[in-house]
N, C-alpha and C positions, 0 to 999 in steps of 0.2 A: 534444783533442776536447772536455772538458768545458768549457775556455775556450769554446770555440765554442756549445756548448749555453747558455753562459750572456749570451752574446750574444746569441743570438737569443731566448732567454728575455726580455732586457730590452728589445731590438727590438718582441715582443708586448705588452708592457706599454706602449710609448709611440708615439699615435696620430699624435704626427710629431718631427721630430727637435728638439732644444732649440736654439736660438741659436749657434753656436760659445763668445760669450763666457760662457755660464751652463755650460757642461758641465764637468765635472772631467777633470782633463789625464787619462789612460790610464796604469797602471802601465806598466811593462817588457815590450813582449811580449805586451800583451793585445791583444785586436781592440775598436776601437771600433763599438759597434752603428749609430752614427750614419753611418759610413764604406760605406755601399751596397757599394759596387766592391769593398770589400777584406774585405766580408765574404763577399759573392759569390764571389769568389778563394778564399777556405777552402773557404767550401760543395762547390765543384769538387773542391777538392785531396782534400778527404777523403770527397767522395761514394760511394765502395768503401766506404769504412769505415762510415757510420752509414746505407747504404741498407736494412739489412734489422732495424736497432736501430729496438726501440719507440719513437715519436714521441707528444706531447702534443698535444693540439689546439695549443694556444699556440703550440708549437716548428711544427708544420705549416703556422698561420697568419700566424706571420714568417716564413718558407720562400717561400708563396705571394706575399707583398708582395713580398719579395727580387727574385724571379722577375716578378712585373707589370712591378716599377718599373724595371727592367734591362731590361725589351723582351723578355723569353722566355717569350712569353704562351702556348707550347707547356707549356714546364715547368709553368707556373704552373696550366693546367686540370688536371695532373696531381696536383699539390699540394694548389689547393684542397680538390679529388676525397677527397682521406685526410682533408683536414680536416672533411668535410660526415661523411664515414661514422661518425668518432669524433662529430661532434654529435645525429646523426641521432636516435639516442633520446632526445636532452634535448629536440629540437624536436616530435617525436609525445607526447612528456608534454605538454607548453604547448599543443599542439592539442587532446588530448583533455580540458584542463581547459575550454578556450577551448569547444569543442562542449558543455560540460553548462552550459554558461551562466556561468563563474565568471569574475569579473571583479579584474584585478588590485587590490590595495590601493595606496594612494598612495604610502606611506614605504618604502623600500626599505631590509630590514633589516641588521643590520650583518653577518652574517654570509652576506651574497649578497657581499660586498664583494672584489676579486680584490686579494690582497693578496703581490705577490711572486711568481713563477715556478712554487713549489709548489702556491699555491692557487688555482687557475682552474677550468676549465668544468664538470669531472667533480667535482672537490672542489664545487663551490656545490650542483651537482644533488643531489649526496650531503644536503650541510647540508639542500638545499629540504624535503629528505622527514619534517622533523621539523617542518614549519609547516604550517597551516590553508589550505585552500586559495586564498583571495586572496591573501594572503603568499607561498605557495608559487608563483605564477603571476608575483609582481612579481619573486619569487628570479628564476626563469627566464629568463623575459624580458628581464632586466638582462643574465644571463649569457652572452645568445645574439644580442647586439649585433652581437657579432663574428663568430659564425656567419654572420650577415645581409650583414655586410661581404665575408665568404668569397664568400659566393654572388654575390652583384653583382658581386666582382670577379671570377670565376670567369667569368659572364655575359660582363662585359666582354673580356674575355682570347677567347671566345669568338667576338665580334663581331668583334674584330680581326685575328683569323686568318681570316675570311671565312665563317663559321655562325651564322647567326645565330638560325635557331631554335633551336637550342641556349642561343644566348644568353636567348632570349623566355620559354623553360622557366625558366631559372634567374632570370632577374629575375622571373617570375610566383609563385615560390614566394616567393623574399622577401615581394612584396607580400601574398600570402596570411595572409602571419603578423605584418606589417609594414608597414601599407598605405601608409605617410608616407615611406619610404625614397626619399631625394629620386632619388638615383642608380638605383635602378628604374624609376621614375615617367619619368626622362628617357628610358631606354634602351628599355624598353615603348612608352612616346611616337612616339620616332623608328623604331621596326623598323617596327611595324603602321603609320606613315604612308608609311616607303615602300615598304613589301608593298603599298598599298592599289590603285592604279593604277589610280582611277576607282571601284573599290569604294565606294560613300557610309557604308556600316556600318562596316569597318575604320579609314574615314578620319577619321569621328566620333568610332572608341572610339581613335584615336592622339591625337588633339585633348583628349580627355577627360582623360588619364593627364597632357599637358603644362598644361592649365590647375588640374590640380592639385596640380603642382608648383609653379606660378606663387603660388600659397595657400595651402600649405604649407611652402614653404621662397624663399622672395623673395629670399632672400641667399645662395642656393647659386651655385657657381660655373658651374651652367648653365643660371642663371633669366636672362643676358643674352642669351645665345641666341635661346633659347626665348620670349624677350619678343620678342625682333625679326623672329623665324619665323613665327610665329601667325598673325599677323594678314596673310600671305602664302601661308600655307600651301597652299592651293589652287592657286598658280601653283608654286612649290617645287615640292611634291609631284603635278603633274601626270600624268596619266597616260602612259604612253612606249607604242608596240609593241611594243619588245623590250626588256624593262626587266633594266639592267645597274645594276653597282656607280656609286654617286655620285661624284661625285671627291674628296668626305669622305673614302667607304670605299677610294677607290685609295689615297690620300694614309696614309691609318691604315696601311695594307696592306704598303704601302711602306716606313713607318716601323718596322713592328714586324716585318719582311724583314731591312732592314739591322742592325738591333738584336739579332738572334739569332743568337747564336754556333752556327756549324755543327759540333756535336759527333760522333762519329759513333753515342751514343746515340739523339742527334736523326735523323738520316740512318735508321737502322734504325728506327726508329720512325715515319717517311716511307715507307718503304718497306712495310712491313707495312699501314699503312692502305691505302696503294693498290693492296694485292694483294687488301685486303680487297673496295676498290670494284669490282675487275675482278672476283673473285667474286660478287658482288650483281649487277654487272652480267649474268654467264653463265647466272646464275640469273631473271632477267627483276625482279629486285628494283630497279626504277632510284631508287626515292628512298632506300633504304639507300646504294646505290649514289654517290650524290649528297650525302649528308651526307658519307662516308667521303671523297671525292675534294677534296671543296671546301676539306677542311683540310688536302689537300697544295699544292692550287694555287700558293695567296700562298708557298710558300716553295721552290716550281717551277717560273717562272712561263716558263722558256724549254724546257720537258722534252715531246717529241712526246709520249712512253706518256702521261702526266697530261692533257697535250690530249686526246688520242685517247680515253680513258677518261671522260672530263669530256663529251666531243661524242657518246659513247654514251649516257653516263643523260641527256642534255637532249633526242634522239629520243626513248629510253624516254618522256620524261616530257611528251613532244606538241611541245615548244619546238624546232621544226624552225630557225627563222629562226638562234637561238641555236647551234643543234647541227651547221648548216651551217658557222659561222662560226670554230666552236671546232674542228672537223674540218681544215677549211681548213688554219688553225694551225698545226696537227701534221702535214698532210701537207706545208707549206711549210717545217718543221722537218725533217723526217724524211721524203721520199715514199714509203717503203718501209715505214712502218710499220704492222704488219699490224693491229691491233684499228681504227684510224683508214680504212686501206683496206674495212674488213670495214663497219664503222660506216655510212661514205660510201654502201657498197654497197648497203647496208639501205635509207637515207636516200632517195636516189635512187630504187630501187624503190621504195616507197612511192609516189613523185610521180609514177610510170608511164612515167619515161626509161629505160627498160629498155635501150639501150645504154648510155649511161653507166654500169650498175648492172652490166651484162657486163663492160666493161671495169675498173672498181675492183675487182669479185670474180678477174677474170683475174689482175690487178693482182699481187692477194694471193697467189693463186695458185704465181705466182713467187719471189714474193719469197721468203714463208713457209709449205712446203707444211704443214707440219705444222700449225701453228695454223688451216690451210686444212682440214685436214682434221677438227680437233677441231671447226670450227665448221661444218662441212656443206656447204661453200662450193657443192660439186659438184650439191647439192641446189638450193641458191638459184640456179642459173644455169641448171639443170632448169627449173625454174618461170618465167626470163623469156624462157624459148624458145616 
């Protein structure tokens, strides 16, 4: 195990991996940090053992890359998550210096410096508190690079499981503290241009975020994009009807699908959100409802209850066209599934086909009295009489 820990201690310390031919051959038996897969491989075998063992930011935030870079962009919001809460006071100090007006100094002293596995994020904040306040803000802010990296990738990991205001949060705080974070800048960019959907204010401030990416960092690896986007933007980003995933986000969706290992941590943890979403759902909450679902979807994409609970918050949430389609879904997966028959039933009533609205609640009726019963069905069919 401390092999391990000291692996990913040097994981956190190096922002990518070295050459094969510069690295030093590996004793007997160690893990090479540069080796992804077989570090990942421990992480598993001994995740019993050090899940309830104190973690370092550090150790958290090689943990978190481990998990991006490997496609278990579930693990990895988990991850980040411990690593934000260990930084979280270092970054409200650097705000409330930032809010009295105090501006960092240039020279970054030597004792902000992360020197080795032991001395990282909690050790520099410690040091900060014996420097003058410029000083003390350039300490910080040095130290909380990687914090910034947490979040965006956290952001990102976000996106690609299919939430993306989630993501919009996390990359807006970076920027808050960080305005140059090119990897914000893009991710900010692209959400609010295609949330925008004809909206001219949204469309602007997505424009905004990408042309100052283009100004700030010209040689980031998603200024070629973003250069050949632009000046298109408006056809790209057109408004739609019924505006769905890009074939970007199916594509990403897909990829970060096949790339995670079905544990059955993962599995219960699937399934708990989505009892969560039907909860929110029962309760008339549909954008909790909606957040909760959207992150089982991509990794359920053939499961009638996910449909049927998915086709409930987008009624909840006015998007009939939507809510019809995803109902559909689940009843062609499953015809007998009752939250999708109950769903449709609602749906339909609404649009004043009050037979159809008798026969999907009948529907239910049969199939599944009880859930028939818990949800009133006797009533809703009261009312299209």
């Amino acid at each position: 195990m401390r092999r391990l820990v000291l692996a990913l201690s040097i994981a956190a310390c190096k922002p990518a991996a070295q050459p094969a031919a510069q690295q030093p051959a590996p004793d007997a038996g160690a893990i090479d940090p540069a080796d992804s897969r077989a570090l990942l491989a421990e992480v598993d075998r001994l995740k019993d053992q050090v899940k309830d063992r104190p973690k370092t930011f550090e150790i958290l935030f090689a943990l978190g890359n481990l998990y991006y870079d490997n496609g278990r962009y579930l693990d990895a919001v988990d991850t980040f998550r411990e690593a934000e809460e260990i930084s979280a006071p270092v970054e409200a100090e650097a705000q409330a210096l930032r809010d009295r007006g105090v501006k960092p100094s240039a020279a970054l002293p030597v004792e902000c410096r992360r020197s080795g596995p032991e001395y990282g994020l909690l050790q520099i904040a410690a040091a900060a508190q014996k420097l003058d306040p410029p000083r003390r803000l350039r300490c910080l802010d040095a130290a909380l690079e990687m914090a910034w990296t947490a979040r965006a990738r956290r952001g990102n990991s976000f996106y690609l499981i299919g939430n993306p205001e989630s993501a919009l949060s996390e990359h807006r705080k970076v920027l808050a503290a960080s305005p140059d974070q090119p990897e914000s800048l893009f991710f900010v960019g692209a959400i609010l241009l295609e949330r925008s959907n004809g909206e001219k204010a949204t469309f602007a401030e997505g424009k905004k975020y990408w042309e100052r990416l283009l100004k700030v960092a010209p040689d980031s690896p998603r200024a070629p994009l973003v250069r050949e986007t632009l000046p298109k933007a408006a056809e790209v980003f057109k408004p739609r009807a019924e505006q769905g995933p890009t074939p970007e986000q199916v594509r990403n969706m897909q990829e970060a699908v096949a790339n995670t290992e079905r544990t059955p941590e993962l599995e219960k943890g699937l399934d708990a959100l989505l009892a969560e979403g039907e909860t929110a759902l029962d309760q008339g909450k549909y954008q909790e409802a909606r957040d909760a679902i959207v992150r089982v979807m991509p990794m359920r994409p053939g499961d009638a209850r996910t449909a049927a609970a998915m086709g409930g918050a987008m009624r909840g949430l006015g998007r009939t066209e939507m809510a019809e389609r995803t109902l559909s879904r689940a009843l062609q997966l499953d015809p007998r599934q009752p939250r999708a028959l109950y769903e449709m039933g609602k749906l339909l009533a609404a649009r004043g086909d009050r037979t159809a609205a008798a026969q999907s609640f009948a529907a239910l009726r049969s199939a599944a009295p009880e859930f028939a019963r818990i949800h009133h069905v006797d009533d809703e069919l009261k009312r299209l009489r």
